[in-house]
C-alpha positions as CSV (number, residue, x, y, z in Angstrom):
1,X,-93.7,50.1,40.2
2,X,-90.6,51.1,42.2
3,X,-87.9,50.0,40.0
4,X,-85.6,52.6,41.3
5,X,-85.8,52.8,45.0
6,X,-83.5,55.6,45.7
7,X,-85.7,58.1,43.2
8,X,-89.4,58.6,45.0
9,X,-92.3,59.2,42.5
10,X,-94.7,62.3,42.4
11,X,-98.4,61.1,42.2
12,X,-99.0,61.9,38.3
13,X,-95.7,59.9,37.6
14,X,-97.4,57.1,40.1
15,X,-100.8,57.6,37.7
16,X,-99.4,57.6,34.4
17,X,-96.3,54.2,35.6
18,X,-99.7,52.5,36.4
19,X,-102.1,53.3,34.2
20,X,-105.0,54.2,36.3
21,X,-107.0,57.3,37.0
22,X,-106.7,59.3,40.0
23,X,-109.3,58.1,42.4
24,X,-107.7,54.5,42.3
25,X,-104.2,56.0,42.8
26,X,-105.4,58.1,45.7
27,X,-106.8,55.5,47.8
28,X,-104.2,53.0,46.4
29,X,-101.2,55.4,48.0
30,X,-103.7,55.8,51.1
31,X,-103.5,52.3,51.9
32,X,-100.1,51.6,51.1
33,X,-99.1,54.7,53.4
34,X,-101.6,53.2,56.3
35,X,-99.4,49.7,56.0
36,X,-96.1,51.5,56.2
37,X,-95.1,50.1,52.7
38,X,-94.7,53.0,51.0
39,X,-94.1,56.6,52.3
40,X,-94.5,60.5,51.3
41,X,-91.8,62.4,51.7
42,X,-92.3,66.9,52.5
43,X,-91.7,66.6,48.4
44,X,-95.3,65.2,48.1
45,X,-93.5,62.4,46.4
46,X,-93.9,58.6,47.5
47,X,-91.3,56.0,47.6
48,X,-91.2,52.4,49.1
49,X,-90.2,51.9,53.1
50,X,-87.4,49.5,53.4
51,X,-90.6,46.9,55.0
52,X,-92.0,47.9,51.0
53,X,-89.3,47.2,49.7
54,X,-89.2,43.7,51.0
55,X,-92.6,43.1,50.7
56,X,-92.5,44.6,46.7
57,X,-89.5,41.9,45.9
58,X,-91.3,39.2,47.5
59,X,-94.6,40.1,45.6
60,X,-93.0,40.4,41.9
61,X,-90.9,37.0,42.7
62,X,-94.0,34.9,43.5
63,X,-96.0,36.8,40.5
64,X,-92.8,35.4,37.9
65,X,-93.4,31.9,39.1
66,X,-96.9,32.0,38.9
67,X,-96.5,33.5,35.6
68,X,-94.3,30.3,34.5
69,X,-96.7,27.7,36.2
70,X,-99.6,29.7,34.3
71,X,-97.5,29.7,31.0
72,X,-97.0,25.9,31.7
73,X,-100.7,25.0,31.2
């Protein structure tokens, strides 16, 4: 949901890029924040630690190739 690293994200921005209500988005950016892969900057607005970051690429590439092994069946 990062596309552009370099630009953090307000929560509502976070909410409405989702999809989800607040509650989920809350304790979604809690837990991300307790992990160290996302931070909040004195803004109030969240954007992915460089540890994220890595983690974020290495998620979306192994949710593509599932995606074509799914698409396969």
């Amino acid at each position: 949901f990062f596309r552009d690293t370099e630009r953090p994200m307000g929560f509502t921005e976070l909410m409405n890029e989702l999809g989800m209500n607040p509650k989920i988005v809350s304790e979604s950016t809690k837990r991300l924040r307790s992990t160290g892969l996302i931070e909040k900057n004195e803004n109030g607005k969240y954007s992915p630690t460089r540890t994220g970051e890595a983690q974020f690429l290495m998620m979306s590439v192994a949710m593509r190739r599932m995606l074509e092994i799914m698409e396969k069946l």
